[in-house]
VEXGU-865391 format. One record per atom (N, C-alpha, C): atom name; z, x, y. Coordinates in steps of 0.2 Angstrom, whole numbers, plus 5000, padded with zeros to 4 digits. Atoms other than C-alpha are relative to their C-alpha. Layout:
N
+-------+------+------+------+
| vexba |    w |    u |    v |
+-------+------+------+------+
|    CA |    Z |    X |    Y |
...
+-------+------+------+------+
end
This chain:
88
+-------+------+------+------+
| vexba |    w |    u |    v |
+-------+------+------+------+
|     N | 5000 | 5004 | 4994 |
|    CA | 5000 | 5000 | 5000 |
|     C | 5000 | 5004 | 5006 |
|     N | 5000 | 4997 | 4996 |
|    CA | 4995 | 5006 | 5016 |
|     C | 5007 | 5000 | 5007 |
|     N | 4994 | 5004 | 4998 |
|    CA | 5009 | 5009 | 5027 |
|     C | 4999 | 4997 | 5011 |
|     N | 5002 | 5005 | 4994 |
|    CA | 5010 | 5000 | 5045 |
|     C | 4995 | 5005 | 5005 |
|     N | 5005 | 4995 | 4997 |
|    CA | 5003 | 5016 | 5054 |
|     C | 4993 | 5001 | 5000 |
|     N | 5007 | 4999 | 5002 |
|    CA | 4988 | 5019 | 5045 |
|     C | 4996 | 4992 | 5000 |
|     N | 5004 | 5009 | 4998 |
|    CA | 4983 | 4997 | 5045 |
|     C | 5001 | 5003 | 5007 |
|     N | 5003 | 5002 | 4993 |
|    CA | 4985 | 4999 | 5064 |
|     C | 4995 | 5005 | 5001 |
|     N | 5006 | 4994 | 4997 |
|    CA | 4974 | 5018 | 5065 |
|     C | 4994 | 4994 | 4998 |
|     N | 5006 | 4998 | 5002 |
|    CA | 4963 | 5009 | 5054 |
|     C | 4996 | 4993 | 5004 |
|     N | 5003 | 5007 | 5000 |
|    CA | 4959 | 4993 | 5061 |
|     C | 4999 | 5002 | 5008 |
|     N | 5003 | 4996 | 4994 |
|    CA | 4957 | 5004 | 5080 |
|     C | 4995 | 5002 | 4997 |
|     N | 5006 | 4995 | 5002 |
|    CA | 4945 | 5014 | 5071 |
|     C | 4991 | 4996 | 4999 |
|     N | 5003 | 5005 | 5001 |
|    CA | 4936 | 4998 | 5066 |
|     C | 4996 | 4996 | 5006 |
|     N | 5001 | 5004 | 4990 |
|    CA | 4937 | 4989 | 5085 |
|     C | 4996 | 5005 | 5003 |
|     N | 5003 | 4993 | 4995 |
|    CA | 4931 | 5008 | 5091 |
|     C | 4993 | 4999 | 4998 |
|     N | 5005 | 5002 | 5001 |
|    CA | 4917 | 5005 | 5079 |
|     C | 4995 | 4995 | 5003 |
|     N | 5001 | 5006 | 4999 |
|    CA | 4913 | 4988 | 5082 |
|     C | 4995 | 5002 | 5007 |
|     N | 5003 | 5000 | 4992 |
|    CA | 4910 | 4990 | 5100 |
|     C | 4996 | 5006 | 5003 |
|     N | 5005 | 4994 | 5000 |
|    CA | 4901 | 5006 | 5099 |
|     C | 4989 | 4997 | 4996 |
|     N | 5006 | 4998 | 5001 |
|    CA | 4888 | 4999 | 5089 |
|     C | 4997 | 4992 | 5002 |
|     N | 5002 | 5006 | 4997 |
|    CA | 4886 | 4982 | 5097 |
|     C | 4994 | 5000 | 5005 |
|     N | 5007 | 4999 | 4996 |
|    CA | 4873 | 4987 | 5109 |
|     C | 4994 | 5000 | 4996 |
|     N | 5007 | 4998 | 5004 |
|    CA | 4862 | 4993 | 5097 |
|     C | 4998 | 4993 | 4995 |
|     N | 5002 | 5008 | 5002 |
|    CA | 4864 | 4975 | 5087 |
|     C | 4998 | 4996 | 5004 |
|     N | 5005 | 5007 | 4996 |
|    CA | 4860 | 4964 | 5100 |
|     C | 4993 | 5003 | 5003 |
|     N | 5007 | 5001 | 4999 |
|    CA | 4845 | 4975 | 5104 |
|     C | 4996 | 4998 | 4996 |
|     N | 5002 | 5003 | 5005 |
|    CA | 4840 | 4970 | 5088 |
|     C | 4999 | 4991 | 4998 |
|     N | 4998 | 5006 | 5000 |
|    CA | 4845 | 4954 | 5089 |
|     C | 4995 | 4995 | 5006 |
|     N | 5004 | 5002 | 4992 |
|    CA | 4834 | 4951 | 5106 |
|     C | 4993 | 4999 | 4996 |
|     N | 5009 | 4996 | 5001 |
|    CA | 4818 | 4957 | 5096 |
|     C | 4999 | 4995 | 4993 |
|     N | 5000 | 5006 | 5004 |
|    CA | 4822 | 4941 | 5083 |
|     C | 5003 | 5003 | 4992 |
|     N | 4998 | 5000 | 5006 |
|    CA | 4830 | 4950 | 5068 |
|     C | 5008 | 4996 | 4999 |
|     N | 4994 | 5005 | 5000 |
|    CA | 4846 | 4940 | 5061 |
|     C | 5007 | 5006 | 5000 |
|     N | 4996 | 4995 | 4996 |
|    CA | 4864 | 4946 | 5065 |
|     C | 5000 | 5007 | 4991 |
|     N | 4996 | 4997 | 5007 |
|    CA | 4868 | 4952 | 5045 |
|     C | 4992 | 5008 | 5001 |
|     N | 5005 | 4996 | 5001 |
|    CA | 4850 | 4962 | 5045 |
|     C | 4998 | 5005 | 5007 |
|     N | 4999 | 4993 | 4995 |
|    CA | 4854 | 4971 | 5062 |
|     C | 5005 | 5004 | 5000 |
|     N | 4995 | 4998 | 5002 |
|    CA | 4870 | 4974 | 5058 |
|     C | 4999 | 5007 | 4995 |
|     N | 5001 | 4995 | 5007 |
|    CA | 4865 | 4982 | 5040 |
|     C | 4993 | 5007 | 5003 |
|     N | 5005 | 4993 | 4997 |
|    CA | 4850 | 4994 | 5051 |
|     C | 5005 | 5004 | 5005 |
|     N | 4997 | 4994 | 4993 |
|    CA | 4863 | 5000 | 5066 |
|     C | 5003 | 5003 | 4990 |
|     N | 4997 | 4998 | 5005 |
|    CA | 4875 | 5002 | 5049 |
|     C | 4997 | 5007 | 4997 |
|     N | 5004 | 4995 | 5006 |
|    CA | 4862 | 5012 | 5036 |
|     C | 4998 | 5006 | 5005 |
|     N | 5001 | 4994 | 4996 |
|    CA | 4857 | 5022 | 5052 |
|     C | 5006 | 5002 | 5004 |
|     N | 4997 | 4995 | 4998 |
|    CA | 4872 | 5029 | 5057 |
|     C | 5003 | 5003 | 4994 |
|     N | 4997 | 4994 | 5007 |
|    CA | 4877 | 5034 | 5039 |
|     C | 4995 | 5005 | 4999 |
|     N | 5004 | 4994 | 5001 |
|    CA | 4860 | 5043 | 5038 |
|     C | 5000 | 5005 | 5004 |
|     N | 4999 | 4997 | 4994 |
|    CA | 4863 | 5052 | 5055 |
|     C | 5006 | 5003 | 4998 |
|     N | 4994 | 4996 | 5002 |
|    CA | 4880 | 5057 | 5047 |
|     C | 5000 | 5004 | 4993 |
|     N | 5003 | 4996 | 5003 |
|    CA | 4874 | 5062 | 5033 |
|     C | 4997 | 5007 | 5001 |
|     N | 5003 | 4996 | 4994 |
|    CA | 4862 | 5071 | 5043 |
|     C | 5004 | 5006 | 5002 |
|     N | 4997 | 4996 | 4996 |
|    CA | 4873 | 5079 | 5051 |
|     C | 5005 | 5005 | 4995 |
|     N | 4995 | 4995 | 5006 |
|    CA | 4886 | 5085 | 5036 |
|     C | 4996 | 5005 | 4997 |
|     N | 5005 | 4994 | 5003 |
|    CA | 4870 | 5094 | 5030 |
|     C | 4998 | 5004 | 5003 |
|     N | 5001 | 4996 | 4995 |
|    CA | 4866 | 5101 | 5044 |
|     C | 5005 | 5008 | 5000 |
|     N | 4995 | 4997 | 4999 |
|    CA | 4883 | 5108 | 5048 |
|     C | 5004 | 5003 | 4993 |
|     N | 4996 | 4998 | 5004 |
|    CA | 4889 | 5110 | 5030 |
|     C | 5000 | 5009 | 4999 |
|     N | 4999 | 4995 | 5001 |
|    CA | 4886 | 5128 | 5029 |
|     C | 5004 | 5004 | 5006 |
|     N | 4997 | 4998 | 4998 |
|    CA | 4893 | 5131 | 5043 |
|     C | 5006 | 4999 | 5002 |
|     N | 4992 | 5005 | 5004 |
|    CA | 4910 | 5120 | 5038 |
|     C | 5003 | 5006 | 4997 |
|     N | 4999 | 4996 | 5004 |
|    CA | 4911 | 5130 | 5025 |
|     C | 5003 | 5006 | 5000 |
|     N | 5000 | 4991 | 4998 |
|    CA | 4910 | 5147 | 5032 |
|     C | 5005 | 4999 | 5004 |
|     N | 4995 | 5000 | 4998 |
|    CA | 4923 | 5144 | 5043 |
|     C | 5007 | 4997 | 4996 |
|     N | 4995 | 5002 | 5005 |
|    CA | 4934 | 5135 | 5030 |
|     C | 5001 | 5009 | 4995 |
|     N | 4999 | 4996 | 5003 |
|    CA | 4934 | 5151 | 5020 |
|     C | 5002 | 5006 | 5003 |
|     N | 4996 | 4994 | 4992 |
|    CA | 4938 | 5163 | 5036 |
|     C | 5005 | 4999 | 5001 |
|     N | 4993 | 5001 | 4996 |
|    CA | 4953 | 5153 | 5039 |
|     C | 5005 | 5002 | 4992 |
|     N | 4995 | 4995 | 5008 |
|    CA | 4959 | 5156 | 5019 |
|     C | 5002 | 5005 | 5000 |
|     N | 5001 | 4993 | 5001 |
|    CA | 4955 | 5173 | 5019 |
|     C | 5007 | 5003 | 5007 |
|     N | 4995 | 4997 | 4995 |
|    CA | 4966 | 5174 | 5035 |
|     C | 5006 | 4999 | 5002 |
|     N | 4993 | 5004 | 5000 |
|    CA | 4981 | 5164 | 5032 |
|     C | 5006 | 5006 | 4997 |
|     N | 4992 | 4993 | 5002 |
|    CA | 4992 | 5182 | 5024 |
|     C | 5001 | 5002 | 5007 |
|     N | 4999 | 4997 | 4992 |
|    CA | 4987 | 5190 | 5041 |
|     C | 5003 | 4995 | 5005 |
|     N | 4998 | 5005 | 4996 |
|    CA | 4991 | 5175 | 5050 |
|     C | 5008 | 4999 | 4999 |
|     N | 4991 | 4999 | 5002 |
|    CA | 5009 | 5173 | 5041 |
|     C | 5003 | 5005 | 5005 |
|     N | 4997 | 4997 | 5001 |
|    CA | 5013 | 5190 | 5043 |
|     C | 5002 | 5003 | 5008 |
|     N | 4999 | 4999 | 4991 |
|    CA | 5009 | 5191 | 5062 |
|     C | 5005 | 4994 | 5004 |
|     N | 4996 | 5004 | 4996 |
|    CA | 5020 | 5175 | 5066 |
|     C | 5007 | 5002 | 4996 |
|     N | 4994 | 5000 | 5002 |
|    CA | 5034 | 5182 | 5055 |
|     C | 5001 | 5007 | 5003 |
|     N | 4999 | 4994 | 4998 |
|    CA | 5032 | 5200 | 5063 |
|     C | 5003 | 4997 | 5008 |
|     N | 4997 | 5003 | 4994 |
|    CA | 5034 | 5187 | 5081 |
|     C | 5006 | 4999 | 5000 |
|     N | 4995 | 5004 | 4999 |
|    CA | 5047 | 5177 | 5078 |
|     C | 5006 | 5007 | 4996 |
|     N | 4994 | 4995 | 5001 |
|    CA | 5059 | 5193 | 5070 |
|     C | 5001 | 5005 | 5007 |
|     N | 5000 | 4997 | 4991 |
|    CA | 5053 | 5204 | 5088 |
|     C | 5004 | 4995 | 5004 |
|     N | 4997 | 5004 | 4995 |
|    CA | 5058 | 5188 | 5096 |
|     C | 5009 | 4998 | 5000 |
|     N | 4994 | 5003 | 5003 |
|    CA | 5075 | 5183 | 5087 |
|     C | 5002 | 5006 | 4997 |
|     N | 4995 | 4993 | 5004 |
|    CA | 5081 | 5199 | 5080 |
|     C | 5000 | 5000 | 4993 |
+-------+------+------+------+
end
């Protein structure tokens, strides 16, 4: 069960949608197509475009996911070498 937090982020997330892509359905809506079948084009086209995009970027995702692993000893070892300078 999700808990109160997350129903409210998600159902923001949903309204942020909604009215984001609302423009784009009533232009479709204008040019005579029905609401279900401009809804399902703005819809199918913003998954392709994020698709799109995860492919795009995925290698470069990645290569920075893997920079931050390799740097997490070094990373420790510099906020444990601060905070012992800092606090004795």
């Amino acid at each position: 069960m999700a808990s109160r937090g997350t129903s409210s982020f998600l159902i923001l997330l949903a309204w942020l949608t909604a009215i984001a892509t609302e423009p784009a359905i009533q232009w479709f809506l204008r040019r005579g197509l029905s609401r279900a079948r401009s809804t399902a084009v703005v819809g199918g086209s913003v998954i392709v475009v994020l698709v799109g995009l995860a492919v795009i970027f995925e290698r470069m995702l990645f290569d920075q996911v893997t920079q931050l692993v390799r740097n997490v000893p070094a990373t420790v070892e510099s906020v444990v070498t601060q905070i012992n300078s800092t606090f004795g």
